[in-house]
SEPA-829290 format. One record per residue (C-alpha): residue number from 1; residue in one letter; z, x, y. Coordinates in steps of 0.2 Angstrom, whole numbers. Layout:
<recs>
+-----+------+-------+-------+-------+
:  nr : rest :    zz :    xx :    yy :
+-----+------+-------+-------+-------+
: NUM :    A :     Z :     X :     Y :
...
+-----+------+-------+-------+-------+
</recs>
This chain:
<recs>
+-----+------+-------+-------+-------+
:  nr : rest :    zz :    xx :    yy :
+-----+------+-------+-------+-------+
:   1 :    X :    28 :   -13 :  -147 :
:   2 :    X :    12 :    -5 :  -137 :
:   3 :    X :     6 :   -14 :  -125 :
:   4 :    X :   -13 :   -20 :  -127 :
:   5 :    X :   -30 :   -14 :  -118 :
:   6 :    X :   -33 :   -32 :  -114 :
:   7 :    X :   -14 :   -37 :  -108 :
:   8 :    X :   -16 :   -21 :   -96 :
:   9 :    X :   -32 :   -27 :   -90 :
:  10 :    X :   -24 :   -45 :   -86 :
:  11 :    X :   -11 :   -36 :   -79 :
:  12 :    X :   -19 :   -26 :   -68 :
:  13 :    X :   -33 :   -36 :   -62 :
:  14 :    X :   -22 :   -45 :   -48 :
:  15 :    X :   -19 :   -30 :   -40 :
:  16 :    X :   -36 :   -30 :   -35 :
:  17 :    X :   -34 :   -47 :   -27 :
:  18 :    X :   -17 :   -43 :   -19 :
:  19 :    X :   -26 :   -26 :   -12 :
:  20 :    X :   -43 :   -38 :    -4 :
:  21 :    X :   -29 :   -46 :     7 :
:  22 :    X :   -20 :   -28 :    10 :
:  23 :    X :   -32 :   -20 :    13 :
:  24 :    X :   -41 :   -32 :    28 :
:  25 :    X :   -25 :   -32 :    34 :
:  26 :    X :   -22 :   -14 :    37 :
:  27 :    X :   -39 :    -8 :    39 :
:  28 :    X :   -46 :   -22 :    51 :
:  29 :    X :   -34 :   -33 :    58 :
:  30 :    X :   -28 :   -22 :    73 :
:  31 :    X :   -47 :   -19 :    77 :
:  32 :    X :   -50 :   -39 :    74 :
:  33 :    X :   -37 :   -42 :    87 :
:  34 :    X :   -41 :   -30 :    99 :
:  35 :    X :   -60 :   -31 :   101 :
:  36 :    X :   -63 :   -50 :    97 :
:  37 :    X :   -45 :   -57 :   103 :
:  38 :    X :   -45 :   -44 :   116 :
:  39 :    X :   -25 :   -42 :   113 :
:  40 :    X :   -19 :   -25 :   121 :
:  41 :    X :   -17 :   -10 :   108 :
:  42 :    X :     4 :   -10 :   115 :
:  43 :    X :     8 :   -25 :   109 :
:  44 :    X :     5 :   -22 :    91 :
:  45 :    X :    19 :   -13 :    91 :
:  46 :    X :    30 :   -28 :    96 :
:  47 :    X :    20 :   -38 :    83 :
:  48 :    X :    25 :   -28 :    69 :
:  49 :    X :    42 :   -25 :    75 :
:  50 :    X :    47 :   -44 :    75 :
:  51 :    X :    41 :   -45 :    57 :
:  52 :    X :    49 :   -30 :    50 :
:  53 :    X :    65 :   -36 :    56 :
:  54 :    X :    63 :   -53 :    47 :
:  55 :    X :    57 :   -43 :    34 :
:  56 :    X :    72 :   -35 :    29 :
:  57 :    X :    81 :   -49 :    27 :
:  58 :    X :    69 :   -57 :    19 :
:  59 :    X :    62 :   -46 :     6 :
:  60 :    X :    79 :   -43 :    -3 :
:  61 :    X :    82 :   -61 :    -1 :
:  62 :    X :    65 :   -62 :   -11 :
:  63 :    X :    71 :   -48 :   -26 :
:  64 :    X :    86 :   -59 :   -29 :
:  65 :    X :    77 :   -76 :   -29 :
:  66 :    X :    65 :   -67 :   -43 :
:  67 :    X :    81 :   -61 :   -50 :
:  68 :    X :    87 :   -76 :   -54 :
:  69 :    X :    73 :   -87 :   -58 :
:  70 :    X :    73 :   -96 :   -76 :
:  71 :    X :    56 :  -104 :   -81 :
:  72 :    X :    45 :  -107 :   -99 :
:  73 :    X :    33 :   -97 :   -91 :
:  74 :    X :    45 :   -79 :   -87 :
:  75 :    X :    55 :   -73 :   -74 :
:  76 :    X :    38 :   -64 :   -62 :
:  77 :    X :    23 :   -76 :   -66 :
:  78 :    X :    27 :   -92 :   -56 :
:  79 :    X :    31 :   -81 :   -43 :
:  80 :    X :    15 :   -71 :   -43 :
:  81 :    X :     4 :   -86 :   -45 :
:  82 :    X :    14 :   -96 :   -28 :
:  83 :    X :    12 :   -80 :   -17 :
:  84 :    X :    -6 :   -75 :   -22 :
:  85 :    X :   -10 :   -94 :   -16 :
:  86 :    X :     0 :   -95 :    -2 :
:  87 :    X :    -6 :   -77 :     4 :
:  88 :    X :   -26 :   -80 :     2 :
:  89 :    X :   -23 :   -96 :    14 :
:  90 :    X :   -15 :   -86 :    26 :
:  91 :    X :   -26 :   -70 :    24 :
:  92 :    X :   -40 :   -86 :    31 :
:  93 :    X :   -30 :   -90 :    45 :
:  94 :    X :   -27 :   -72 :    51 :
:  95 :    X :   -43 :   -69 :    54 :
:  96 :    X :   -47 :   -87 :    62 :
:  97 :    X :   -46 :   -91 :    80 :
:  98 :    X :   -42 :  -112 :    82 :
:  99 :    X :   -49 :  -113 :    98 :
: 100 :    X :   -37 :  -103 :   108 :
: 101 :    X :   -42 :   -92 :   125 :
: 102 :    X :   -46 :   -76 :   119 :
: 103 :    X :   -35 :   -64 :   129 :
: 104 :    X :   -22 :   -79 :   133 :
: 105 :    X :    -4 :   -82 :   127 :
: 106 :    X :   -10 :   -92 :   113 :
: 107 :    X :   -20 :   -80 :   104 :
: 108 :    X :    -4 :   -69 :   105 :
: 109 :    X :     8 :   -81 :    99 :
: 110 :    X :    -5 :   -85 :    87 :
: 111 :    X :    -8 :   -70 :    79 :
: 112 :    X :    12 :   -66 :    77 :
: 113 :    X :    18 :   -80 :    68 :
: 114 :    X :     0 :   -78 :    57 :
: 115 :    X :     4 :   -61 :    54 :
: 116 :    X :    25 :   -65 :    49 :
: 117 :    X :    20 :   -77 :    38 :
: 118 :    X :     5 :   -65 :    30 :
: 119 :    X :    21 :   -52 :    26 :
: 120 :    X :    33 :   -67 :    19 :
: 121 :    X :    21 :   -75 :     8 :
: 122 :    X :    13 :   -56 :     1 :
: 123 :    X :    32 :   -54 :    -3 :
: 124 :    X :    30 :   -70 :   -13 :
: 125 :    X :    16 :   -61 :   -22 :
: 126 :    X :    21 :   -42 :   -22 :
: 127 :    X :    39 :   -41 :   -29 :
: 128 :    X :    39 :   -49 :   -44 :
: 129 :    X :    22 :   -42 :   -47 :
: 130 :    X :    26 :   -23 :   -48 :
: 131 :    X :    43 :   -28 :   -57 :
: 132 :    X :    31 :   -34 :   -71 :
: 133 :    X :    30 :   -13 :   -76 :
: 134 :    X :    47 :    -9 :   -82 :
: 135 :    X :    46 :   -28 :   -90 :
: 136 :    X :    29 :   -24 :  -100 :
: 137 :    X :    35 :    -7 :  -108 :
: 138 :    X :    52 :     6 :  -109 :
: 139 :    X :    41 :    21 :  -114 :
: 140 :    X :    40 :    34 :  -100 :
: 141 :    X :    20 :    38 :  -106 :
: 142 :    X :    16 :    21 :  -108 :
: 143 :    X :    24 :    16 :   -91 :
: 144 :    X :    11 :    29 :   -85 :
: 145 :    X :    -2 :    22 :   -92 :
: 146 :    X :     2 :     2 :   -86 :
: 147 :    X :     5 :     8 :   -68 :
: 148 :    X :   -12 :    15 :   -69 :
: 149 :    X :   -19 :    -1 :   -72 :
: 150 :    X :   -15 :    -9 :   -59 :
: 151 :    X :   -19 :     5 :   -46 :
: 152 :    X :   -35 :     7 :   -53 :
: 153 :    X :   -39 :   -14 :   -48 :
: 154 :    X :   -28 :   -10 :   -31 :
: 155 :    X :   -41 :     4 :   -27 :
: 156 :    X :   -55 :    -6 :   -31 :
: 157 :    X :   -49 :   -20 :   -20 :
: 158 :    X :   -47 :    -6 :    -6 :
: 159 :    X :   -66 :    -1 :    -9 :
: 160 :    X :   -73 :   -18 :   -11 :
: 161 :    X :   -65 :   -20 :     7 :
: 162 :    X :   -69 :    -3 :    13 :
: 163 :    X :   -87 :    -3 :     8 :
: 164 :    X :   -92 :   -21 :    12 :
: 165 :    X :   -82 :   -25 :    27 :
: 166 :    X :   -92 :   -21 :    40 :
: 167 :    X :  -110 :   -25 :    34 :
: 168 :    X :  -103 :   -43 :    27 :
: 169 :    X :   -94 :   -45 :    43 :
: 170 :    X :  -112 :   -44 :    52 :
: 171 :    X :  -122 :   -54 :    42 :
: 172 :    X :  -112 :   -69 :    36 :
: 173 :    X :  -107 :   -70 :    58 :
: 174 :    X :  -126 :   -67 :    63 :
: 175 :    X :  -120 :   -58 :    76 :
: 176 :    X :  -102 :   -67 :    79 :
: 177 :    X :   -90 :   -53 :    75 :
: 178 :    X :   -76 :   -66 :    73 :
: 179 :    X :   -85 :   -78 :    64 :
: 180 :    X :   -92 :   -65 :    52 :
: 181 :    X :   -73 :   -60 :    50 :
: 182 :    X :   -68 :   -76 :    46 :
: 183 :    X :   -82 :   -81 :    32 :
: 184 :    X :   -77 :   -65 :    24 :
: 185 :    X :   -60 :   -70 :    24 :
: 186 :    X :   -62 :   -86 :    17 :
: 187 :    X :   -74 :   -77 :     1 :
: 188 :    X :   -60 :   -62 :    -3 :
: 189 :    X :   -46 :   -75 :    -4 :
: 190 :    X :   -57 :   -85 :   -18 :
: 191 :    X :   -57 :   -68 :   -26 :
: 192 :    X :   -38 :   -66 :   -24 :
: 193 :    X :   -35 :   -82 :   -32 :
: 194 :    X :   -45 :   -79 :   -46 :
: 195 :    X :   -35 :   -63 :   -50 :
: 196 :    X :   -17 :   -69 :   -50 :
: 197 :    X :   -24 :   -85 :   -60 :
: 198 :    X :   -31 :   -73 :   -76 :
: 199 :    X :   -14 :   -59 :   -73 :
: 200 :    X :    -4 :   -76 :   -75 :
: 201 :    X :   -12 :   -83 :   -91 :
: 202 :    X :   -16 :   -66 :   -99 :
: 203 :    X :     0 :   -57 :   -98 :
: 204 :    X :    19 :   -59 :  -107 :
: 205 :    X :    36 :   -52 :  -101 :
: 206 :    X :    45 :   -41 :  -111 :
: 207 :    X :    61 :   -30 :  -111 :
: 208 :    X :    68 :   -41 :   -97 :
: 209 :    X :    88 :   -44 :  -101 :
: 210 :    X :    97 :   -60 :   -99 :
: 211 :    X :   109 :   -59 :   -87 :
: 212 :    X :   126 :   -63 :   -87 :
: 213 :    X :   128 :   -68 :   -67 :
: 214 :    X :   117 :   -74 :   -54 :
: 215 :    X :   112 :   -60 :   -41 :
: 216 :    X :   117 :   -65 :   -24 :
: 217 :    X :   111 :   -58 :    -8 :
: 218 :    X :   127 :   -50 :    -4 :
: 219 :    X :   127 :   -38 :   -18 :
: 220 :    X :   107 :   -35 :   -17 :
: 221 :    X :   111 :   -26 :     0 :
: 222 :    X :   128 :   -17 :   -10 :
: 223 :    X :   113 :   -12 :   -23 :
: 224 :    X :   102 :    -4 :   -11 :
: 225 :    X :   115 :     4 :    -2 :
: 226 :    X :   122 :    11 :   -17 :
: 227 :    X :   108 :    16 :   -25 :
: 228 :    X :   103 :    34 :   -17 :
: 229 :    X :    89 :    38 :   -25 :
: 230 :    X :    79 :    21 :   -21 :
: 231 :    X :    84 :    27 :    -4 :
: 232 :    X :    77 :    44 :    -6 :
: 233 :    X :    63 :    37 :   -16 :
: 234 :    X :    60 :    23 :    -1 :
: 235 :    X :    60 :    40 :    13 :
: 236 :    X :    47 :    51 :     4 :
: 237 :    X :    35 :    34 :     3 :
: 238 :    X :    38 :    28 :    19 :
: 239 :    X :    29 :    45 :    25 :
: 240 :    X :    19 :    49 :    15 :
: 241 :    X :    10 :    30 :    15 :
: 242 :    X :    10 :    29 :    34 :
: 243 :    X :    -2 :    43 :    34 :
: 244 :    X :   -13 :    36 :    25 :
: 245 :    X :   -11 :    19 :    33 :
: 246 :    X :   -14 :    28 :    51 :
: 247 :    X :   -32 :    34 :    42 :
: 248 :    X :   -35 :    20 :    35 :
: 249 :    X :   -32 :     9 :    51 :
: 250 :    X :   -41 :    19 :    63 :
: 251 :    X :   -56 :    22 :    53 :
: 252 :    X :   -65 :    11 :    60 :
: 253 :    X :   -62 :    15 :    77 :
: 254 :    X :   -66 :    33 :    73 :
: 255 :    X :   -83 :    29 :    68 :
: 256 :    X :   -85 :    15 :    78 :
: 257 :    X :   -79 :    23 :    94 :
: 258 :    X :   -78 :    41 :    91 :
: 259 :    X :   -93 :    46 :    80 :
: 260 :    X :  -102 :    29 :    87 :
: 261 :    X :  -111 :    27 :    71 :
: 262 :    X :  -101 :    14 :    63 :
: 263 :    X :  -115 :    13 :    47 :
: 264 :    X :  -107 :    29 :    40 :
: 265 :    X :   -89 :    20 :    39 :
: 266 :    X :   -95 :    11 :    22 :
: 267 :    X :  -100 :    31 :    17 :
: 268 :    X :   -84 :    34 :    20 :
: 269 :    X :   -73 :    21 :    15 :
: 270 :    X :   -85 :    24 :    -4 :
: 271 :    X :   -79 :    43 :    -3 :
: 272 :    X :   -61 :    35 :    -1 :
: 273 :    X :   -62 :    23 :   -15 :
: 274 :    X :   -70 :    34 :   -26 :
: 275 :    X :   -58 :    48 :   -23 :
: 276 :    X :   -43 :    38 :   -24 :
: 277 :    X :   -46 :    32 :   -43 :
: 278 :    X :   -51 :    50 :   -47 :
: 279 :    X :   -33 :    53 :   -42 :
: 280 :    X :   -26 :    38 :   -51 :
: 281 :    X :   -35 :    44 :   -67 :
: 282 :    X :   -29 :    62 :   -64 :
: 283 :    X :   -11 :    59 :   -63 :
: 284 :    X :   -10 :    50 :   -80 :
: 285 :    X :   -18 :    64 :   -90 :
: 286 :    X :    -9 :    78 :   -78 :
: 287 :    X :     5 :    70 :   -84 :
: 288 :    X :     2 :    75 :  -100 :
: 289 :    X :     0 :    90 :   -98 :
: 290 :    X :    13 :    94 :   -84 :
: 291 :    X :    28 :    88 :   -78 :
: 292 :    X :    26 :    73 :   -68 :
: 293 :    X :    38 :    81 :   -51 :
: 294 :    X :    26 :    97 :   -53 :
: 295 :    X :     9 :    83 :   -52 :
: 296 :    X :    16 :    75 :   -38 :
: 297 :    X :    22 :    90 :   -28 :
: 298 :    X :     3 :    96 :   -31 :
: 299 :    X :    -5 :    82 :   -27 :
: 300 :    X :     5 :    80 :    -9 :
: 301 :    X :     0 :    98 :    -4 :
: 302 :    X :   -18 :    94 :   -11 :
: 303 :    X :   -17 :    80 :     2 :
: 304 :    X :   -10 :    88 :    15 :
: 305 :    X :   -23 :   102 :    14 :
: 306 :    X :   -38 :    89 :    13 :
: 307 :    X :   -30 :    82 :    30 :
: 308 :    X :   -29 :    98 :    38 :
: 309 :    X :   -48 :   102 :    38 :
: 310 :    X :   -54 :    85 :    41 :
: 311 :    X :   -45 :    86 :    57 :
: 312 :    X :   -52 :   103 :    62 :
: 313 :    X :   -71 :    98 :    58 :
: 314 :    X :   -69 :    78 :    65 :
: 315 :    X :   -83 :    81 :    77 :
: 316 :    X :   -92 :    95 :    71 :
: 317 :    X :  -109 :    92 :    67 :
: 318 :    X :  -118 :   107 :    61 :
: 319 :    X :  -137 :   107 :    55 :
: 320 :    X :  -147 :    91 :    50 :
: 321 :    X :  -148 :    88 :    32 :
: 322 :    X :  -155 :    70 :    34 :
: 323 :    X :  -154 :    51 :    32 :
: 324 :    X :  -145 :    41 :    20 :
: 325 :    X :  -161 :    27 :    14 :
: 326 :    X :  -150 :    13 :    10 :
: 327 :    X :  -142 :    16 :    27 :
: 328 :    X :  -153 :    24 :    39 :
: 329 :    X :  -140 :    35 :    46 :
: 330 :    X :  -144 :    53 :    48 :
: 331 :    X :  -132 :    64 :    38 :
: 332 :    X :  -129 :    82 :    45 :
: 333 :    X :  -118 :    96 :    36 :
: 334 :    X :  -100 :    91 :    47 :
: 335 :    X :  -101 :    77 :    43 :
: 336 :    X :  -103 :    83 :    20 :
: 337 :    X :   -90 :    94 :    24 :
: 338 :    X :   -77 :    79 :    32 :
: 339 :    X :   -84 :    70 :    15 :
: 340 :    X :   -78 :    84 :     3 :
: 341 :    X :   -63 :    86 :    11 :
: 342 :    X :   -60 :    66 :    12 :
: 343 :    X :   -63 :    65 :    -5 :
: 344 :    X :   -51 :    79 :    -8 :
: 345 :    X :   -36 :    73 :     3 :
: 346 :    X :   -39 :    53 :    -7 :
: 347 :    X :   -37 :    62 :   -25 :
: 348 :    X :   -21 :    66 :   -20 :
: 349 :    X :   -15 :    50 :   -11 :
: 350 :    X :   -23 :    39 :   -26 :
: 351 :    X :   -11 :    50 :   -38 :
: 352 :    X :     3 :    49 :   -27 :
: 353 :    X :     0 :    29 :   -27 :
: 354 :    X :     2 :    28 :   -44 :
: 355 :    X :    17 :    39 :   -44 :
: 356 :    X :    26 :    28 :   -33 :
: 357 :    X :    26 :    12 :   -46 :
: 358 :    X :    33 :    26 :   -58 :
: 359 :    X :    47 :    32 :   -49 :
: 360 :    X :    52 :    14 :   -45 :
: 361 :    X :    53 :     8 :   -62 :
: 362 :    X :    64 :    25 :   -66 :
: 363 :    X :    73 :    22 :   -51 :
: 364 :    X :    74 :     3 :   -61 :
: 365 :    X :    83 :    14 :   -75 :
: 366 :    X :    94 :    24 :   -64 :
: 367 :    X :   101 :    10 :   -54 :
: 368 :    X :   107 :     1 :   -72 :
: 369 :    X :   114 :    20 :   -78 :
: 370 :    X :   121 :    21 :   -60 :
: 371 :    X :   127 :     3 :   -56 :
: 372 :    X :   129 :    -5 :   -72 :
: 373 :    X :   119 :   -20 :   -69 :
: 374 :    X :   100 :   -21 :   -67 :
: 375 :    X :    91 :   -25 :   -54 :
: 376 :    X :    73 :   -24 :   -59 :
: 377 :    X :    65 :   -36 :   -46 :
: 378 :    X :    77 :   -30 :   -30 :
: 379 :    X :    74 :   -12 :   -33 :
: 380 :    X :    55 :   -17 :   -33 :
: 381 :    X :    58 :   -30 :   -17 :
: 382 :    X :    60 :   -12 :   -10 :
: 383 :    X :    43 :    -7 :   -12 :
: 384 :    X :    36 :   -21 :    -3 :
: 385 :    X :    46 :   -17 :    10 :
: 386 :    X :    43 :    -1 :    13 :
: 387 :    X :    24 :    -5 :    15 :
: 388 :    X :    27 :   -15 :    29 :
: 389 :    X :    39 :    -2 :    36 :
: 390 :    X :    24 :    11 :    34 :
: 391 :    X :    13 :    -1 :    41 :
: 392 :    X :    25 :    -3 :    55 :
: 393 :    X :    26 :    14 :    58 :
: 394 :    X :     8 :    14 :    57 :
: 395 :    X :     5 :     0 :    72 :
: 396 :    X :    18 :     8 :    82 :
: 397 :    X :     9 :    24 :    84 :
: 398 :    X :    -8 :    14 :    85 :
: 399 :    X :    -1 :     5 :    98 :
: 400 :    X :     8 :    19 :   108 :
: 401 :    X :    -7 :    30 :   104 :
: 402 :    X :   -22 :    18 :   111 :
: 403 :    X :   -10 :    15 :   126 :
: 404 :    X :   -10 :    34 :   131 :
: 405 :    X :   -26 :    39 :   127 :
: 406 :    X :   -31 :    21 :   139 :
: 407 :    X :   -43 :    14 :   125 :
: 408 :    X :   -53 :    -2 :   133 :
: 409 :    X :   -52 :   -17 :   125 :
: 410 :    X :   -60 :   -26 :   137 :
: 411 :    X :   -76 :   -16 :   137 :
: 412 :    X :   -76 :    -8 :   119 :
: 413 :    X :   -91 :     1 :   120 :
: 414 :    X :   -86 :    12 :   133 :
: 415 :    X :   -72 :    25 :   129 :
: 416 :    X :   -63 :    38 :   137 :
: 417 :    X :   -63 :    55 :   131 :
: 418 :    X :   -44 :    52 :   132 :
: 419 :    X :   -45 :    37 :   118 :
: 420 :    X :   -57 :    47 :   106 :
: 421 :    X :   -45 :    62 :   105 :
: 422 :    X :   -29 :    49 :   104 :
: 423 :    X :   -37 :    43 :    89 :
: 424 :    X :   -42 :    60 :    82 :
: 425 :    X :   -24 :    63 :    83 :
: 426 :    X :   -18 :    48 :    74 :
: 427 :    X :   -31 :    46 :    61 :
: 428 :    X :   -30 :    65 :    55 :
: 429 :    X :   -16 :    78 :    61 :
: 430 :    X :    -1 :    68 :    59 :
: 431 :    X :    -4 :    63 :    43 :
: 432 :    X :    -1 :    80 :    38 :
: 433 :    X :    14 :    79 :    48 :
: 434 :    X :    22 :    65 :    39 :
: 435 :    X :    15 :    72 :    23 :
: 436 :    X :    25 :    87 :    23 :
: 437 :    X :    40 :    78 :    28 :
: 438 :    X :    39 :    66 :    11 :
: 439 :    X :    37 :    82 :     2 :
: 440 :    X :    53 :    91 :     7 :
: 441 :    X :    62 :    75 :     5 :
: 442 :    X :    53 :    75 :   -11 :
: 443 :    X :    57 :    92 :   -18 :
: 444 :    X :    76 :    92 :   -11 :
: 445 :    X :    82 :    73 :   -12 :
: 446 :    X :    72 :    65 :   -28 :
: 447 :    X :    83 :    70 :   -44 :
: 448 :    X :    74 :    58 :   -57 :
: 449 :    X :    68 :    73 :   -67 :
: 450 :    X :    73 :    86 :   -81 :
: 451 :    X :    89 :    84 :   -88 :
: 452 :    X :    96 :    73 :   -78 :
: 453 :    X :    84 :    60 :   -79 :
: 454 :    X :    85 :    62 :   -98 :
: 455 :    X :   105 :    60 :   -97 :
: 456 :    X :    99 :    42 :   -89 :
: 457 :    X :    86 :    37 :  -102 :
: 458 :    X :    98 :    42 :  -117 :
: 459 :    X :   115 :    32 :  -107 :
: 460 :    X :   107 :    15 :  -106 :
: 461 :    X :    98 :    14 :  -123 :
: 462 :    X :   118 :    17 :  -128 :
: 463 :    X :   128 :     0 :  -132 :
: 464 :    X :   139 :    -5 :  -118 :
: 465 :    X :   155 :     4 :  -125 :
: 466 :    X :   145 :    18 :  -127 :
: 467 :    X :   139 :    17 :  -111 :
: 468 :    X :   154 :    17 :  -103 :
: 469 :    X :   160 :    33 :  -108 :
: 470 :    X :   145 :    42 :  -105 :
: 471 :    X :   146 :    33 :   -86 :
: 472 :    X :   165 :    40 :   -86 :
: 473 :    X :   161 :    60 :   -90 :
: 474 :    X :   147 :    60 :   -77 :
: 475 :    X :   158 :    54 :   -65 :
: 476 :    X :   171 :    68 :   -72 :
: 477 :    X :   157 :    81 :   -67 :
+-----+------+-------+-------+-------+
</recs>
C-alpha cells in the first residue's frame, strides 16, 4: 500500500524541527562559545570527546529501548514526541549563560554537561525518527521517495538557520550577541515542537514485525559488530559528513574573520540551502534513471570537485560587479565564482544526505538476511551516532586548528594571518580529503547493490523455512 502525499509530508516535516536544533548546534555553537563565553578553541575538543564516549554507550542503549517499546500509539512516535521536547529545552539552555563569569570554570562546566545532555536527549529524538523509513514502506522506489521527504524539511531547517542566524541574532539582542543568541533559541525550539507534534498525529507505522524476544543491550553491540556493512556504511558517512560539518562550522568564522564581511554569510548559507535540496531532488529522479551506487559515486566526486576550487578562489576577489540591495554588501566576481562552485559542491552533499537514509534502511534489510533478526531502530541508533562522531571529528580539528593558527578569543576582531589560513584549511581542503576517503571506502567496502542486494531482497520476503535455506547456500559460497 503506497504511502500518501499528505503522510510523507507529516512525516517529513519534523525533520525540519530536528535540523533548527542541528543545525545551531553545529554551525554556531563553537563560535557562541568562543566569542561570547570566551572558552579557548582547544577545549572543544575535550567537550566533544567526553560526550562521544557517553555516546556510544548511550546511543545503542537508545536503539534497544525503541526496540522494545509497546505502546497504542507505535513503537517510534512516543519517542519522537519525548525527544523533540526535551531537545528544544535544551537547545534554550545551550545558548543561555545563568549568570556565570564568562571565561571562568563555570561557564566550562556549564557548557559540557549542556552540550551531553543536547546529544542524549537528540538521541531521544533521532533514532526512532529515521527508523520510521523502512516502517512506512518496503518498496526500494518508494523508500526513495520517503527519505526525500524528510531531507528536503532537514534542509530547510538548515537554511532557515543558515540564512537568518546571524541578522535574528543582531536584532532580537540589540546589540547583545548572547542575548540575541538566546531569544533566537527560545523561537526555533517553539518551531521544533510544533514539528514533532504534526509528524506524531499525522503519521502511522507500518511493516514493523512483532518480535518474538526483547533486544537487550548485549546483543545490540553483537549486532553492530556483526553487521559489516552498517560498519562500512558508518566509515564512508563518518567522512564524507565531517567535511561538510568542518564547512558548515567554520563558515561563520570565515566570513566573519577571514572575509570580515559577515553580511554575505546569509548569501552564502542561501547558495547552501538552495543547492543542497537541488541535490536532494536530484538523487531521487537520478535514481530512476541510474543505479543508485553510480548516483552516489557521482555525486561525491561532484562534491569533491566543488571543494577543490572554493578552496583555490577563497580569497580572490577579481573585478567589482556590485552591491547586493537587500544587503548592502558589495559583490565582486571571486566571490560569484566561490557561489557557483558552493552551490556545486552542496548538490552533491544534499544527494549524498539522502542517500545515507537509504543505505541504512538497506542496511535495515541486510542485517535481518544476515543476522536473522531485525534490528530496525539499533541499526538506525547508528546514524545518530555517527553524526556526533562526525561532529566530533569536526570539533577536534576546529579545536586543534584555531590552536595552531593562534586564533584570539579574547580580542576577536583582531586575527592573525596564521588563524585566517588555519581556517581556510579546515573549512575548504580537507573536506576534499575526507571526501575522497568515503569514496574509496565506498566503491571497495559497500556491497548493497546489483545482485547481491537483490539476493537479500528476494531472502527475506521468503517464509522462514525458506529463508533458512537460502541463508545456508550463501554461506556454502
Amino acid at each position: 500500500m503506497a504511502v500518501s502525499l499528505r503522510e510523507k509530508l507529516s512525516y517529513g516535516v519534523a525533520g525540519m524541527g530536528g535540523d533548527l536544533s542541528y543545525g545551531m548546534t553545529n554551525a554556531f555553537f563553537s563560535n557562541y562559545l568562543t566569542d561570547n563565553l570566551k572558552i579557548k578553541p582547544a577545549f572543544l575538543s575535550v567537550m566533544y570527546l567526553v560526550a562521544r564516549i557517553w555516546d556510544a554507550i548511550n546511543d545503542p542503549m537508545m536503539g534497544t529501548l525503541v526496540d522494545n517499546t509497546r505502546s497504542r500509539w507505535g513503537r517510534f512516535r512516543p519517542w519522537i514526541l519525548t525527544g523533540g521536547v526535551l531537545n528544544s529545552i535544551v537547545i534554550i539552555l545551550m545558548f543561555t549563560n545563568p549568570g556565570l563569569k564568562v571565561g571562568g570554570v563555570g561557564v566550562y562546566i556549564y557548557a559540557t554537561v549542556a552540550y551531553i545532555f543536547w546529544g542524549m536527549s537528540y538521541t531521544i529524538y533521532d533514532i526512532p525518527y529515521w527508523s520510521f523509513v523502512p516502517a512506512l514502506a518496503t518498496d526500494p522506489k518508494e523508500r526513495n521517495v520517503i527519505a526525500s521527504v524528510p531531507r528536503f524539511f532537514c534542509g530547510l531547517g538548515q537554511a532557515i538557520v543558515s540564512l537568518f542566524t546571524v541578522s535574528m541574532v543582531e536584532k532580537l539582542g540589540g546589540g547583545n550577541e548572547a542575548l540575541g543568541y538566546r531569544r533566537w533559541a527560545m523561537i526555533l525550539a517553539l518551531v521544533y515542537v510544533a514539528t514533532v507534534i504534526i509528524t506524531v498525529t499525522g503519521t502511522k507505522e507500518r511493516h514493523v514485525p512483532e518480535k518474538k524476544e526483547s533486544f537487550t543491550l548485549k546483543k545490540a553491540f553483537v549486532t553492530i559488530k556483526s553487521n559489516d556493512q552498517l560498519l562500512y556504511f558508518m566509515l564512508t558517512a563518518i567522512c564524507f559528513n565531517t567535511g561538510w560539518y568542518l564547512t558548515n562550522g567554520l563558515g561563520i568564522y570565515y566570513f566573519k574573520r577571514v572575509l570580515e564581511r559577515p553580511g554575505l554569510y546569509s548569501v552564502f548559507a542561501g547558495i547552501v540551502g538552495i543547492g543542497q535540496m537541488v541535490g536532494l531532488i536530484s538523487f531521487s529522479v537520478l535514481s530512476n534513471k541510474f543505479t543508485k551506487r553510480r548516483v552516489i559515486k557521482a555525486m561525491m566526486l561532484l562534491t569533491a570537485f566543488g571543494y577543490a576550487i572554493m578552496f583555490l578562489v577563497r580569497n580572490y576577489r577579481g573585478a567589482y560587479v556590485g552591491k547586493l540591495p537587500f544587503l548592502n554588501e558589495d559583490v565582486d566576481v571571486g566571490f560569484i565564482i566561490f557561489a557557483v562552485v558552493a552551490f556545486i559542491a552542496c548538490m552533491g552533499i544534499g544527494a549524498i544526505f539522502v542517500s545515507e537514509t537509504v543505505m541504512l534502511a538497506d542496511v535495515v534489510d541486510y542485517s535481518e538476511y544476515k543476522l536473522g533478526y531485525r534490528t530496525d531502530s539499533i541499526v538506525f541508533s547508528m546514524k545518530s551516532f555517527l553524526l556526533k562522531i562526525a561532529y566530533s571529528i569536526q570539533g577536534l580539528i576546529m579545536g586543534i586548528g584555531l590552536r595552531i593558527g593562534k586564533y584570539n578569543q579574547v580580542d576577536i576582531t583582531s586575527q592573525p594571518e596564521s588563524a585566517k589560513t588555519a581556517i581556510c584549511v579546515m573549512a575548504f581542503a580537507i573536506p576534499v580529503i575526507l571526501i575522497l576517503i568515503s569514496f574509496t571506502v565506498f566503491v571497495k567496502k559497500y556491497k548493497l547493490h546489483g545482485e547481491f542486494y537483490d539476493t537479500v531482497m528476494k531472502s527475506i520476503a521468503k517464509p522462514d523455512d525458506e529463508k533458512e535455506n537460502a541463508d545456508t547456500a550463501a554461506s556454502a559460497e
